[in-house]
C-alpha positions as MATLAB code, in Angstrom:
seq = 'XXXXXXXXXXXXXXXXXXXXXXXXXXXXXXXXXXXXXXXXXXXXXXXXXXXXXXXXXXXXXXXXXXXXXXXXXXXXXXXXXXXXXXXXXXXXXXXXXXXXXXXXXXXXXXXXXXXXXXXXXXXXXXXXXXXXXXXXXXXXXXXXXXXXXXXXXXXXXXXXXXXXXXXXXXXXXXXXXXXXXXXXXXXXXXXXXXXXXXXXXXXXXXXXXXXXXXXXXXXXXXXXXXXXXXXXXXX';
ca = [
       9.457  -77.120   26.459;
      10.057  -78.705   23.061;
       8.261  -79.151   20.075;
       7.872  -78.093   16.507;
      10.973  -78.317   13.998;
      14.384  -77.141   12.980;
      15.375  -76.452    9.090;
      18.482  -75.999    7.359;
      19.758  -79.393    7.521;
      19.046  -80.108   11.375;
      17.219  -82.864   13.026;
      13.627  -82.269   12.429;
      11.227  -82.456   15.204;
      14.843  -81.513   17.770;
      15.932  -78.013   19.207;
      18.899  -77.402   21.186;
      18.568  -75.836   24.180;
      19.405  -73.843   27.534;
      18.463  -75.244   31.133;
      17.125  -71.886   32.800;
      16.764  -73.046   36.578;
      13.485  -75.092   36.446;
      12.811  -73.770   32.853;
      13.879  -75.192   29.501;
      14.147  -73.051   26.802;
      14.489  -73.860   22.733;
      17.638  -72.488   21.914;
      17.053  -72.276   18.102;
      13.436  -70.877   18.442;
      14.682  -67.670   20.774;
      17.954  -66.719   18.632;
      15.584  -66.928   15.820;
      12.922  -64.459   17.531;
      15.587  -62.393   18.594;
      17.081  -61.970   14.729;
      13.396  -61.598   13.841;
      12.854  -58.718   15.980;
      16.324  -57.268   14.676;
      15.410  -57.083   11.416;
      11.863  -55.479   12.083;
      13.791  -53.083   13.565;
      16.383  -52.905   11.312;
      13.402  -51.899    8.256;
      11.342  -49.447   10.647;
      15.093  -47.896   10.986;
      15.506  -47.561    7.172;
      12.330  -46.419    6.671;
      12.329  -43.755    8.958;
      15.694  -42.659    7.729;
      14.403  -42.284    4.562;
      11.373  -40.596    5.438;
      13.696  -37.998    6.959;
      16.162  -37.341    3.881;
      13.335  -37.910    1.219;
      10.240  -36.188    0.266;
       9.436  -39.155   -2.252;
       8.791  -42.055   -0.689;
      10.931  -45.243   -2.237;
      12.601  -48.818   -0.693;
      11.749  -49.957    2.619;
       9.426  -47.168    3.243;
       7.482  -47.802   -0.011;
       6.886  -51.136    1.181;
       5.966  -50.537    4.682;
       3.725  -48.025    3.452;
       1.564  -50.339    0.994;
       1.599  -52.898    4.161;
       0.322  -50.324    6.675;
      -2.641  -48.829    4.274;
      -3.837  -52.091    2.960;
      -4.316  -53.497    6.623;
      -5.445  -49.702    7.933;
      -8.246  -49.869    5.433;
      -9.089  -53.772    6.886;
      -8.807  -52.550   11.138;
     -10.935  -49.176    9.853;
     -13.565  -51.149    8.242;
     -14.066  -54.090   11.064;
     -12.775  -52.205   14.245;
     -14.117  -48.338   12.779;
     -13.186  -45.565   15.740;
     -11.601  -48.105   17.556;
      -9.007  -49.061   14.780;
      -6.466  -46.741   15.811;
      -6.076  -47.764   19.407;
      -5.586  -51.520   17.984;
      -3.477  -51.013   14.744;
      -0.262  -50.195   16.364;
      -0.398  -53.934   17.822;
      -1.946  -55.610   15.087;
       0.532  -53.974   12.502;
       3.295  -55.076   14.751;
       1.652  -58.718   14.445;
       1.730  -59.045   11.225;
       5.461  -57.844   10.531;
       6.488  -59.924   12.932;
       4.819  -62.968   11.455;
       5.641  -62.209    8.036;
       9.197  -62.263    8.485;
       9.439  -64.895   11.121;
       7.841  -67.370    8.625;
      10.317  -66.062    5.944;
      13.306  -66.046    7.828;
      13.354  -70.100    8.007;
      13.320  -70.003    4.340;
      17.172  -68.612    4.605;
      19.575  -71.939    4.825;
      21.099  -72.920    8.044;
      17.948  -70.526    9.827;
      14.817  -71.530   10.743;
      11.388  -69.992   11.908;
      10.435  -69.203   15.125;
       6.932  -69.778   13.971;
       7.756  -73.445   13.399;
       7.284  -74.016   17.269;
       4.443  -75.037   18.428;
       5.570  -72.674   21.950;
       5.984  -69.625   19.715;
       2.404  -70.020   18.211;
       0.739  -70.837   21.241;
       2.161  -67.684   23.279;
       1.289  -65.524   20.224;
      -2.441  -66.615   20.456;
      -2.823  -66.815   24.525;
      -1.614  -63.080   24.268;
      -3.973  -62.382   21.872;
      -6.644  -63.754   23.617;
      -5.789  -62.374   26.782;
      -6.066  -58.829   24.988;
      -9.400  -59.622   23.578;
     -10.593  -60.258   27.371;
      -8.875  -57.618   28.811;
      -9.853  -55.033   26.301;
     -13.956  -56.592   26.238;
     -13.801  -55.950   30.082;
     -11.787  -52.306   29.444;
     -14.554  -51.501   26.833;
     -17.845  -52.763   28.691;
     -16.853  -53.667   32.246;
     -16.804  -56.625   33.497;
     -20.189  -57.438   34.288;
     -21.767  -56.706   31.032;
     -18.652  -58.454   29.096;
     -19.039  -61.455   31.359;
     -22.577  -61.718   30.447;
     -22.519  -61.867   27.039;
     -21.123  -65.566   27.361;
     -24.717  -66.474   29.182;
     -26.607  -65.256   26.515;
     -29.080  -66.106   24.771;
     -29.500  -69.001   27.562;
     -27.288  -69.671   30.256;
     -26.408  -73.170   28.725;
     -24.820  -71.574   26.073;
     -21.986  -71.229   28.632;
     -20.569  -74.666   28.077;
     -20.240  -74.178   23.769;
     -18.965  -70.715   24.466;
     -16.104  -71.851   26.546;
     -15.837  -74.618   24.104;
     -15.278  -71.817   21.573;
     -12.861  -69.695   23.859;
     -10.699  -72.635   23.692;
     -10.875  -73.600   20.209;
      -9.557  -70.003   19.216;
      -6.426  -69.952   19.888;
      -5.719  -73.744   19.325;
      -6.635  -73.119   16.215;
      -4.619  -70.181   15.559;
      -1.202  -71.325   17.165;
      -1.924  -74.572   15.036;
      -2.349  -73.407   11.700;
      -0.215  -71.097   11.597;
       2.443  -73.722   13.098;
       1.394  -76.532   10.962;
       1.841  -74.608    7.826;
       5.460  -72.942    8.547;
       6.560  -76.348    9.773;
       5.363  -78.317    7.157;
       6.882  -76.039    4.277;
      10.230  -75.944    6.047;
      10.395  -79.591    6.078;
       9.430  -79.974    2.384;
      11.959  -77.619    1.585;
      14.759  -79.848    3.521;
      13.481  -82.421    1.384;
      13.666  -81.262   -1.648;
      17.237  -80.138   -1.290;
      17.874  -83.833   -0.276;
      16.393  -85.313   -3.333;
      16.681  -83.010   -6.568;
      19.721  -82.947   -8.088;
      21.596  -79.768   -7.920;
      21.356  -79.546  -11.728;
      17.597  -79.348  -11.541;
      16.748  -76.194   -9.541;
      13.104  -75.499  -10.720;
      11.304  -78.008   -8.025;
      13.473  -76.031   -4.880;
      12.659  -72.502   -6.929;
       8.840  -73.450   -7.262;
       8.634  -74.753   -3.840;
      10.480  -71.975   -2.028;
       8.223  -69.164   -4.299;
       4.994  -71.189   -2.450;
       6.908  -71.044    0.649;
       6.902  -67.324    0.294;
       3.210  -66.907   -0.785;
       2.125  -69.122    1.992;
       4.592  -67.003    5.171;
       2.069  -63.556    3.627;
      -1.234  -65.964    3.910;
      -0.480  -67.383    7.147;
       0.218  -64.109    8.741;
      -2.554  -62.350    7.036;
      -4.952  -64.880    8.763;
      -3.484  -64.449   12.293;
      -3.385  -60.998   11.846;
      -7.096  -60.880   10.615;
      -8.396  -63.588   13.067;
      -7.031  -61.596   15.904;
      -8.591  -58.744   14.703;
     -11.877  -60.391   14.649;
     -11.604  -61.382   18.247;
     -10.905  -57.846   19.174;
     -13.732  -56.399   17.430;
     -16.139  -58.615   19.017;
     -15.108  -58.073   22.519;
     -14.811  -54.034   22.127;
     -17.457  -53.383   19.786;
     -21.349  -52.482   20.846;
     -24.328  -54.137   19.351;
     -24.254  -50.960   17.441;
     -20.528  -50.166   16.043;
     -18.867  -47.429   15.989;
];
């Protein structure tokens, strides 16, 4: 597998990597998901520490805290009852996003969301959740059917629109990171080091547009799920 592209002064558009037995695996892109994971970690850690030595909430947890009830209030009011069983995933989503698109801002890292093999697993597993939890919700028969209706023809631009989702998704999202990573690298190139405003601008964009890009995924997904789980009549 290869694809996407590698920041902090690497050969765009190449990733090193390990021959697994038939399998070939980006190098850059897993070390990169593995650090993003570790610092996820690493902030749910602090947080809860804090949690457990303070009665006022400040730092990590603060933060974690404005994340969580701002995107509670979104699952609550698009997934209602069923928000609960869905934000524990979606939450997760979003952190891990957010600081996988940051984390290729750092020099000599780069994103894991900058491959296109990251992306596209993120939204296949998505999807496959939407489908499994539709045919959890309804069964299978009355899931199934809603993709005849309201004429069996329909069939064709609903699997049409099965596959557009997450090609869209993994390609925005993918698109975006890689794009801004590159720009970055440029910019470095080019501005003199006496002239740091372009880089400081560019990089504060950078940041704005890592918190957009996972807010949409995170939102999108929630979309699907809510309109394979939820009745004609919500919640």
């Amino acid at each position: 597998m290869s694809g996407g592209g590698h920041s902090g002064g690497g050969h765009i558009g190449v990733h090193p990597h390990w021959n697994i037995g038939p399998f070939v695996v980006n190098a850059d892109t897993m070390i990169m998901t593995w650090i993003t994971m570790a610092v996820i970690l690493f902030i749910g850690f602090l947080a809860a520490r804090t949690v457990t030595k303070q009665r006022v909430p400040s730092g990590a947890q603060n933060f974690l805290e404005m994340v969580f009830e701002n995107l509670g209030a979104q699952f609550e009011q698009t997934l209602g009852a069923k928000a609960s069983r869905f934000a524990p995933l979606l939450l997760t989503l979003f952190l891990f996003l957010l600081v996988g698109n940051w984390i290729g801002l750092i020099p000599k890292f780069s994103s894991p969301t900058n491959d296109l093999n990251t992306t596209l697993g993120m939204a296949l597993m998505i999807m496959i959740i939407v489908h499994l939890s539709g045919i959890i919700d309804k069964g299978a028969v009355k899931y199934f059917k809603h993709f005849l209706e309201p004429n069996p023809i329909f069939l064709i631009i609903h699997m049409v629109e099965e596959v557009a989702k997450p090609t869209t998704l993994a390609f925005r999202l993918f698109g975006n990171i890689l794009a801004g990573e590159i720009l970055i690298i440029i910019l470095v190139a080019l501005v003199p080091i006496w002239m740091p405003l372009p880089n400081v601008i560019w990089l504060a964009f950078s940041v704005f547009v890592g918190v957009i890009q996972a807010f949409i995924f995170t939102m999108l997904s929630m979309s699907y799920i809510s309109n394979a789980v939820q009745d004609e009549h919500h919640d």
